[in-house]
N, C-alpha and C positions, 0 to 999 in steps of 0.2 A: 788324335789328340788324347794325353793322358786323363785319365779323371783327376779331380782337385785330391788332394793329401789328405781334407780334414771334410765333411759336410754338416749343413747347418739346414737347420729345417723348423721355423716356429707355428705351431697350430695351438689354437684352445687354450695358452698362455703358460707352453710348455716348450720350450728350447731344446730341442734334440740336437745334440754335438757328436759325431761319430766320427771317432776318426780311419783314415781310409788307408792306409797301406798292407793291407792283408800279407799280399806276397811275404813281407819284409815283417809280421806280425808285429807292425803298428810301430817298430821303433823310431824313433824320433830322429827325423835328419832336419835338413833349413824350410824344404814346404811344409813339412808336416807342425814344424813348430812355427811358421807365419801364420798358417790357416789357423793353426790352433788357438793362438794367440788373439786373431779377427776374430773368430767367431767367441771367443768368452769373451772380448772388449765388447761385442756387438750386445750379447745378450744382458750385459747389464749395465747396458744404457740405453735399453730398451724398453719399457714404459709397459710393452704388453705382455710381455716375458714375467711371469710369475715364479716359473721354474727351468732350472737347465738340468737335462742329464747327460752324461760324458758314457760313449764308450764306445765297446770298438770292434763288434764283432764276434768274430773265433776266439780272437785274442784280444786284452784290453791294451796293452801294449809290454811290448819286451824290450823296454829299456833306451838308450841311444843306438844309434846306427853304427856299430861298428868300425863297417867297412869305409865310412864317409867321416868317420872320425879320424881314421888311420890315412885316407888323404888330403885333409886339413892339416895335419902336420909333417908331413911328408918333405923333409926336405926347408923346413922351415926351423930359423933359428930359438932358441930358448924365449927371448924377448918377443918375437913373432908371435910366439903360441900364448903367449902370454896377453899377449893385445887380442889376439881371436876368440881365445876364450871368455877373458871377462867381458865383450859385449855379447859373445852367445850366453853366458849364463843372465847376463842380466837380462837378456829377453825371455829367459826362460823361465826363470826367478817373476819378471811382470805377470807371466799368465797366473803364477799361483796366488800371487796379491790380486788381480784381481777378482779369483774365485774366494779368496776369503773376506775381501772386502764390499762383493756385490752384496744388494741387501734384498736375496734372494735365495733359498734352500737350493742346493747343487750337491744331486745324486751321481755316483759314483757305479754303474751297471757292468759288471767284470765277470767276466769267464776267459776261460786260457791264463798266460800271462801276464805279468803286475810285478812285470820287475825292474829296476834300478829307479829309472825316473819315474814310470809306471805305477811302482809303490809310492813314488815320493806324488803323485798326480792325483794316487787313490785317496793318499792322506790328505792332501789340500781340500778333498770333497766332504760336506759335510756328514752325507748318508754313502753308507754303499751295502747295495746287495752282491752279493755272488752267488754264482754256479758252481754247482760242486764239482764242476772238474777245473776252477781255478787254482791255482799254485802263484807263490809269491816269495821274492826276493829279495834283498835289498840291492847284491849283486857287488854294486862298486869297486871294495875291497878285492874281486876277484879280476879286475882289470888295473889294476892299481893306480887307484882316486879315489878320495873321500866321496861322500854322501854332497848330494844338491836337493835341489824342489822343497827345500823346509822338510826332509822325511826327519833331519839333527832334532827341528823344533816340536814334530810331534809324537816321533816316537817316543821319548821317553817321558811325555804329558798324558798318553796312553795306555804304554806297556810296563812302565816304570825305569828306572835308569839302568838296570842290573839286566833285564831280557833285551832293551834296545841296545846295551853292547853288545848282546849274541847277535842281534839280527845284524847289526849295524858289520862288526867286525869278524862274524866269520860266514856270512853270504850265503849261509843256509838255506833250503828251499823249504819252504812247509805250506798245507797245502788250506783248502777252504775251511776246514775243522778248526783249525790250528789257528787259523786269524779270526774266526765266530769266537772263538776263547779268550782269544787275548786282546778282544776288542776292539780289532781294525777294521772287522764289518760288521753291519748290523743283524745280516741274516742270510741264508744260506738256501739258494733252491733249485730245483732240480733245472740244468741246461735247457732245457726245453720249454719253461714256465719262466725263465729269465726274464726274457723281454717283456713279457703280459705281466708279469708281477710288477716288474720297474715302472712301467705307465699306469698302470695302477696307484702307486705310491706319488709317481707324478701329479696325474689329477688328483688325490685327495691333497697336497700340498698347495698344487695350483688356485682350488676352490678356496683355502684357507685364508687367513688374514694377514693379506703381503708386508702393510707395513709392521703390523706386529712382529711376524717371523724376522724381520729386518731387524727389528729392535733387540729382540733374542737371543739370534747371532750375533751383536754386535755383545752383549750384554757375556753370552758365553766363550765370546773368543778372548775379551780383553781379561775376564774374571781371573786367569792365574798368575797376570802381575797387576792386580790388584790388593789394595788391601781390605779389609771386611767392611770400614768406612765408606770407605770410594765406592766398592762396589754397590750397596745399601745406597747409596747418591743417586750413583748409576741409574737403578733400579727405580728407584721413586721418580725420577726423572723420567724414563721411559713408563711405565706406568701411567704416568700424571697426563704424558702426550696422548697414548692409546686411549684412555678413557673418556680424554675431549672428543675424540674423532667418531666417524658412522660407524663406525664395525662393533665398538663396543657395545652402543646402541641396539645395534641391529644383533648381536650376542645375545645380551641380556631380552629381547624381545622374544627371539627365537627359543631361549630356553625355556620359558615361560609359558608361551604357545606349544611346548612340545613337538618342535620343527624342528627340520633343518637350518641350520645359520645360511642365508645369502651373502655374504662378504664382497665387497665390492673395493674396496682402497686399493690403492698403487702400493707397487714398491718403493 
């Protein structure tokens, strides 16, 4: 019996998602995008889940499957492919809504590959570190098809509109250096200190204050079709809630005392 495509493992209120296709480095076929799909629904409707981290190994993943692509349409007419694809993307398209909608910090842990959907997987996370032997693609353009995974919506809210047509349109490879600059990850360390530095970063987020980081997120995803009104509403609003609730309490006591905060809220 095969092992499962995607694994899911929650301890100490930290959601480990790895996804499992090595051989194939992680590219995306129908198990690898159901499991993947379960396990981010599972994690954030999950109460004891503080934080999820996604990744994948050697490789974080290299894009869609190819070869399983090329027998999806095999022999199937214009209208066919048509109907096949847009319920594959919209399932693919759900997993990234719900990593930006959980109201929970989801790190992005990448070495190897991060390319086509990959990039577009990295982007949907909020944190990601790399390994310096990651490299990164957008890819698409060099199978001829646009961009998916929302990489349209965040590439150029990151890199600007002028370098996400390079990435976007000519599928360039560049490597861990290259996205530490242009601000697709947050920090860059050495292959072997990947994993222990990611859980590291895990539990300091996990201990933190679940609902507030919720509020956060929600505060910095909507903020660039906001206008300064709205968002200032936004803000006082969340504010006003965090303040009533224990954490802030327990913030402001702990500062005080010269302690550590104990943070206890839900997501």
């Amino acid at each position: 019996m095969s092992e499962p495509a995607v694994l899911s493992h929650a301890e100490n209120g930290i959601c480990v998602v790895t996804l499992n296709r090595p051989a194939a480095l992680n590219a995306l076929d129908h198990h690898l995008m159901v499991g993947l799909r379960d396990a981010i629904f599972a994690a954030e409707h999950d109460p004891t889940v503080r934080c999820v981290v996604l990744r994948g190994g050697s490789h974080f993943m290299a894009g869609g499957d190819l070869k399983w692509f090329s027998g999806l349409i095999e022999g199937r007419s214009a209208a066919e492919k048509i109907l096949l694809f847009q319920k594959l993307v919209h399932d693919v398209h759900g997993i990234v809504l719900s990593m930006r909608r959980m109201r929970k910090p989801v790190i992005a842990s990448v070495s190897g590959a991060a390319a086509g959907f990959g990039l577009s997987l990295m982007l949907a996370c909020d944190l990601a570190i790399a390994a310096d032997d990651a490299y990164f693609t957008l890819a698409y353009c060099l199978i001829g098809t646009s961009p998916d995974g929302g990489s349209t919506f965040a590439l150029p809210r990151t890199v600007g509109s002028k370098k996400a047509m390079e990435i976007a349109l000519l599928g360039d490879r560049f490597d861990a250096a290259a996205a530490e600059r242009l601000g697709l990850v947050n920090r860059i360390v050495a292959a072997a200190l990947l994993e222990g530095e990611t859980m590291k970063l895990a539990a300091r987020l996990a201990a933190g204050p679940a609902a507030v980081y919720g509020r956060t997120k929600a505060l910095l995803n909507n903020s660039l079709s906001n206008s300064l009104e709205n968002q200032l509403q936004r803000e006082a609003e969340a504010f006003v809630q965090s303040a009533a609730e224990p954490d802030f309490a327990e913030g402001l006591k702990a500062f005080i005392e010269k302690r550590k905060a104990a943070f206890k809220g839900i997501p």
